[in-house]
C-alpha positions in Angstrom: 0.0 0.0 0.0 1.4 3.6 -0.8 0.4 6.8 0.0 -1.4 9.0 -1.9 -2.0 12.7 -1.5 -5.1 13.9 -4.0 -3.9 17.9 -4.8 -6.3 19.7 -8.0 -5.1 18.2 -10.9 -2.3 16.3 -9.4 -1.4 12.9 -7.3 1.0 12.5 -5.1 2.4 8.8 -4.6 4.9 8.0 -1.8 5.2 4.0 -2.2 6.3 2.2 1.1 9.6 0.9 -0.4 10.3 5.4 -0.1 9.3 5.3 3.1 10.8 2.6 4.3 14.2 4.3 2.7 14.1 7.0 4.3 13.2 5.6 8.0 16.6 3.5 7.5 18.3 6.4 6.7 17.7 8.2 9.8 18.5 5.2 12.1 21.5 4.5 10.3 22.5 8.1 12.2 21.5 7.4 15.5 24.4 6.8 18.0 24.0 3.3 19.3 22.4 1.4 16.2 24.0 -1.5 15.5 22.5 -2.7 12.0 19.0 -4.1 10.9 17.8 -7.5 12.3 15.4 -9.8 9.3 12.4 -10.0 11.8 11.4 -13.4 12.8 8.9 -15.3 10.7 5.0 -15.4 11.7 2.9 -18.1 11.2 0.9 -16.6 8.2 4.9 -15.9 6.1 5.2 -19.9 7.0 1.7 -20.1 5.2 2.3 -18.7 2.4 5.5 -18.8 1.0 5.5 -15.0 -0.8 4.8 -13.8 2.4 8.4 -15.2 3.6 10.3 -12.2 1.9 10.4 -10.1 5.1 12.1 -6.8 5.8 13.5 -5.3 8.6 11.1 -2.1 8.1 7.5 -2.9 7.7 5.4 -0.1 6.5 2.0 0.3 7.0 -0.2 3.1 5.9 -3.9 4.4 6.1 -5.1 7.7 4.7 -2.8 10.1 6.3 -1.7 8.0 9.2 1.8 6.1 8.8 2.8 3.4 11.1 6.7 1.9 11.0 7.7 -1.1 12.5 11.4 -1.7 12.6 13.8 -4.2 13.2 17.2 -3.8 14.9 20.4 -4.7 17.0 22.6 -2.5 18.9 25.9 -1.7 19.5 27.4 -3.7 22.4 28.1 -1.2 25.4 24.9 1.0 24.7 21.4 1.5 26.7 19.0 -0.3 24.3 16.3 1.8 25.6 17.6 5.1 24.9 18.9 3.8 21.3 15.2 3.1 21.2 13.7 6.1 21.8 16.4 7.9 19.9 16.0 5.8 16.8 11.7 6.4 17.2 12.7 10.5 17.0 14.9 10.0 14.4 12.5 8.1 12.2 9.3 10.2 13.1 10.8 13.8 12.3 12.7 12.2 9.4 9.4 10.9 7.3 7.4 13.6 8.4 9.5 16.1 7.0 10.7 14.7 4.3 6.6 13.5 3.3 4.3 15.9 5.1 2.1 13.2 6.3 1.3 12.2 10.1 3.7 9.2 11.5 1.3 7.9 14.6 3.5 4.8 15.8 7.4 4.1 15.6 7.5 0.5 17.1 11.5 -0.5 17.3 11.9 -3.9 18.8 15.6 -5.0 19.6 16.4 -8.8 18.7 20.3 -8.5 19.5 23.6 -6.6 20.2 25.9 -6.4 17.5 29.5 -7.6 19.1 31.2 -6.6 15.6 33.8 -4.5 17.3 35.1 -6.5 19.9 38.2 -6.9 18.1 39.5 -3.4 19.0 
């Protein structure tokens, strides 16, 4: 599904693939985010096997009311509470501005730590 914005002679299509873009984007610049986690499989992607492509951004939208749901780990050493809340400001002011239309939810749910730089 895509949003669309009906102006006097013209439409306005933001596909969820754009916003989806975007809302990386800006967690890719929050202090603390690790990388994206594939989310875990639910019994209807085990159904149906085109279902099974998921994403670590799910878009959903209705009207003028976008909701995200996102996917990630975070860096070892941080408060993954705080990354949290950071990364739901991020994305909220991010697709807002950048789409004019109302984001109501940011869920982020945090499936792991990312250890990658234990090395150093």
């Amino acid at each position: 599904m895509s949003m669309a914005e009906n102006t006097q002679q013209d439409t306005l299509i933001i596909s969820d693939e754009v916003i989806a873009s975007i809302a990386a984007k800006a967690v890719g610049e929050v202090d603390g985010f690790g990388s994206f986690s594939n989310r875990a499989f639910d019994v209807i992607s085990q159904a149906i096997p085109a279902a099974a492509n998921v994403k670590p951004i799910k878009v959903s939208c209705n009207d003028n009311d976008i909701q995200i749901q996102m996917y990630i780990n975070v860096k070892q050493g941080n408060n993954a509470q705080a990354v949290s809340a950071a990364v739901q400001r991020a994305v909220k002011s991010a697709v807002q501005s950048m789409t004019g239309k109302v984001v109501s939810k940011v869920n982020v749910c945090v499936y792991g730590i990312d250890f990658a730089n234990l090395e150093n």
